[in-house]
FIRO-479456 format. One record per residue: y, z, x of N, C-alpha, C in turn; residue in one letter. Coordinates in pm, whole numbers, padded with zeros to 5 digits, always signed. Example, Ala and Ser with C-alpha at 12.3 -4.5 7.8 and 13.67 -1.06 7.14 Angstrom:
2
-00569+00780+01319-00450+00780+01230-00330+00780+01320a -00225+00708+01285-00106+00714+01367+00003+00787+01290s 
! end
This chain:
101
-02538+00402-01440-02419+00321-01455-02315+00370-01355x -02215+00288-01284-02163+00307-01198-01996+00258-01273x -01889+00379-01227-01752+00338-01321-01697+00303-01181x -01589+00190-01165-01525+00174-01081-01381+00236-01095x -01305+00318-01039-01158+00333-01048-01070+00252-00936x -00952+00181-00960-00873+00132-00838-00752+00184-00913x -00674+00231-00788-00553+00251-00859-00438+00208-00713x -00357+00118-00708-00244+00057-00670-00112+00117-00725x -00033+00142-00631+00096+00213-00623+00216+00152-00528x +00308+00083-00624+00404+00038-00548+00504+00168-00529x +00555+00179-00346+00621+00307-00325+00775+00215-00364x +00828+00284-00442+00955+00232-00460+01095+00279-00387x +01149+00179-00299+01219+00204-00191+01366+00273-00275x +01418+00201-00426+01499+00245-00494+01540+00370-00530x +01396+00462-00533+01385+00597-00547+01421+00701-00434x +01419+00624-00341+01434+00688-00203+01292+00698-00123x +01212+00596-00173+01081+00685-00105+01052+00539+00015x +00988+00526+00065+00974+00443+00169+00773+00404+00203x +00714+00288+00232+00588+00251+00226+00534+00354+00373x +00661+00330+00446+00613+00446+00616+00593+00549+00582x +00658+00621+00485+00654+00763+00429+00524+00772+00383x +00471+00664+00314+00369+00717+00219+00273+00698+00301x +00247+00549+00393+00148+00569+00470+00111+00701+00594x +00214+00737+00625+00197+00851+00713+00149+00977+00651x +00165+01017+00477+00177+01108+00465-00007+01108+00383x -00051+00983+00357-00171+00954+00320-00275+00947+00434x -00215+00876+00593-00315+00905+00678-00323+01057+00743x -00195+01135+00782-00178+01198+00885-00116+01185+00983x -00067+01016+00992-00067+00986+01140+00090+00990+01157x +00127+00947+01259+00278+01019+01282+00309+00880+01264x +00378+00825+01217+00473+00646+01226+00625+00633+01202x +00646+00560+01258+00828+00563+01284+00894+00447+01203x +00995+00494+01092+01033+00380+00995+01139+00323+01053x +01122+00245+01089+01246+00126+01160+01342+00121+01069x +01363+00118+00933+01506+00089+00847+01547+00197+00855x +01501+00352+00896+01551+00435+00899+01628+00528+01008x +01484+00491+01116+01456+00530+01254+01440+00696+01236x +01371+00703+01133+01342+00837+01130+01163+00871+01167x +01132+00939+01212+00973+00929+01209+00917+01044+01100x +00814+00976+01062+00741+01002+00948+00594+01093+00965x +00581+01228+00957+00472+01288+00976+00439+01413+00873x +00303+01420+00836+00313+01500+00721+00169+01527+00758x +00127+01627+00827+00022+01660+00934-00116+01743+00763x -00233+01714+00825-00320+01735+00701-00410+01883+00757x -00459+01981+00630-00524+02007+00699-00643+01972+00688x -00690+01853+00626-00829+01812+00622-00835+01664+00629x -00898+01588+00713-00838+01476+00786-00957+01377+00667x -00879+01276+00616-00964+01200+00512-01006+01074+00606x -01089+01024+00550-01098+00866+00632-01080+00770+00600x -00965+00677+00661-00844+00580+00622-00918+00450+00663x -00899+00412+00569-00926+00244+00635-00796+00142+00583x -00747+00069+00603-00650-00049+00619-00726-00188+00644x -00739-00274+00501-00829-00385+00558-00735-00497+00563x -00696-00544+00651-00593-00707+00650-00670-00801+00770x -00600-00904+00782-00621-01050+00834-00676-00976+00953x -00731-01073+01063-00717-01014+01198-00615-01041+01263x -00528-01099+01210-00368-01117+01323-00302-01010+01269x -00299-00946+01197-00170-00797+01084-00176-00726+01233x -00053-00647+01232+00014-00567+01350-00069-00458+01285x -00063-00371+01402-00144-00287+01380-00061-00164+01247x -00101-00030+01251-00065+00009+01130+00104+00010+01108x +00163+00076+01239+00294+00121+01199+00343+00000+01208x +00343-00125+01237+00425-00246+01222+00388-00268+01095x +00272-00280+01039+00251-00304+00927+00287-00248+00760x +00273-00116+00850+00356-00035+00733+00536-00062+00704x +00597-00106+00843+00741-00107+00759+00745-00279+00760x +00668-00375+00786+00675-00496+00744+00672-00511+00574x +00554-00390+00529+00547-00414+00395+00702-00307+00351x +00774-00198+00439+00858-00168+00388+00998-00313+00389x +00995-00390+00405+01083-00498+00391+01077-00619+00302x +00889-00640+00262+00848-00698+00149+00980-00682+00021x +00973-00816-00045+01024-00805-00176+00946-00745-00287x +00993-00680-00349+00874-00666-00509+00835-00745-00550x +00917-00884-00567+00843-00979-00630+00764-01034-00543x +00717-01039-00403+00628-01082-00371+00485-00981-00381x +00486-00890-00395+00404-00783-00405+00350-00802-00561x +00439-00821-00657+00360-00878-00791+00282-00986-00780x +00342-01083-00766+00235-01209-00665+00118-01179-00650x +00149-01096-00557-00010-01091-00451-00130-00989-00551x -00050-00895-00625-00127-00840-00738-00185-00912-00805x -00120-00985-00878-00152-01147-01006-00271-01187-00936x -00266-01244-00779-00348-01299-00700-00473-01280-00673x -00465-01140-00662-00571-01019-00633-00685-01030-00737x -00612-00983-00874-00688-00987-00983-00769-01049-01066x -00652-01214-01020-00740-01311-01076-00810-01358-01024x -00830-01319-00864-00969-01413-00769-01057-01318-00806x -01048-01188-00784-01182-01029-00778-01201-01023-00941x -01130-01038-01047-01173-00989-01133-01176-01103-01281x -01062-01153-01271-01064-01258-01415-01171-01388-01388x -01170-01414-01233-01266-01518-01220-01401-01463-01255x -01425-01373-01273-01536-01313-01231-01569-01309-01420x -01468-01302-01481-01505-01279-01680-01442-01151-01682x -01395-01093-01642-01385-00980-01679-01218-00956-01727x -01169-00898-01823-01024-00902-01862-00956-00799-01809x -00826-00811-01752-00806-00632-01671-00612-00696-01755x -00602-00558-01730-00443-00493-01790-00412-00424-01688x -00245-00474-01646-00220-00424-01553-00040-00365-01581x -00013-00245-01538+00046-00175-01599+00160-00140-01500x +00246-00175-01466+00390-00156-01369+00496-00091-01408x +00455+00057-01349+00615+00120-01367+00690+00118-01298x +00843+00128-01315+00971+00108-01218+01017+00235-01196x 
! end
């Protein structure tokens, strides 16, 4: 038997934390947050392997990362709702989904 885990994390900009922050500090890679103009690097010592799957037109990572830092929340619930019900409710399966602020 095979268990699946997914776990999704909205970085919450309210808190002070930023989506550039987190992506840099999850790949390694150095990226520069435009709302801030601060650059973002949080160097590893064991290099994991990142993948980023979007459209083929999405800017590459660091555009992409502070595009989603400018996203609304409520569009990001959306696209969750969206997510779930094409991959998983269509599919029969019932999922609970749990959003902290």
């Amino acid at each position: 038997m095979t268990i699946y885990h997914f776990s999704a994390k909205v970085v919450p900009r309210g808190k002070g934390q930023s989506a550039v922050a987190a992506a840099a500090n999850l790949s390694g890679d150095r990226l520069q947050d435009e709302r801030t103009g601060e650059e973002k690097y949080y160097p590893r010592q064991v290099m994991l392997e990142t993948m980023i799957f979007a459209p083929s037109h999405s800017p590459e990572r660091e555009r992409l990362c502070n595009e989603v830092e400018k996203a609304e929340v409520r569009k990001r619930k959306e696209l969750i709702h969206e997510f779930v019900q094409i991959k998983f409710v269509a599919m029969g399966m019932i999922q609970l989904i749990l959003m902290h602020k």
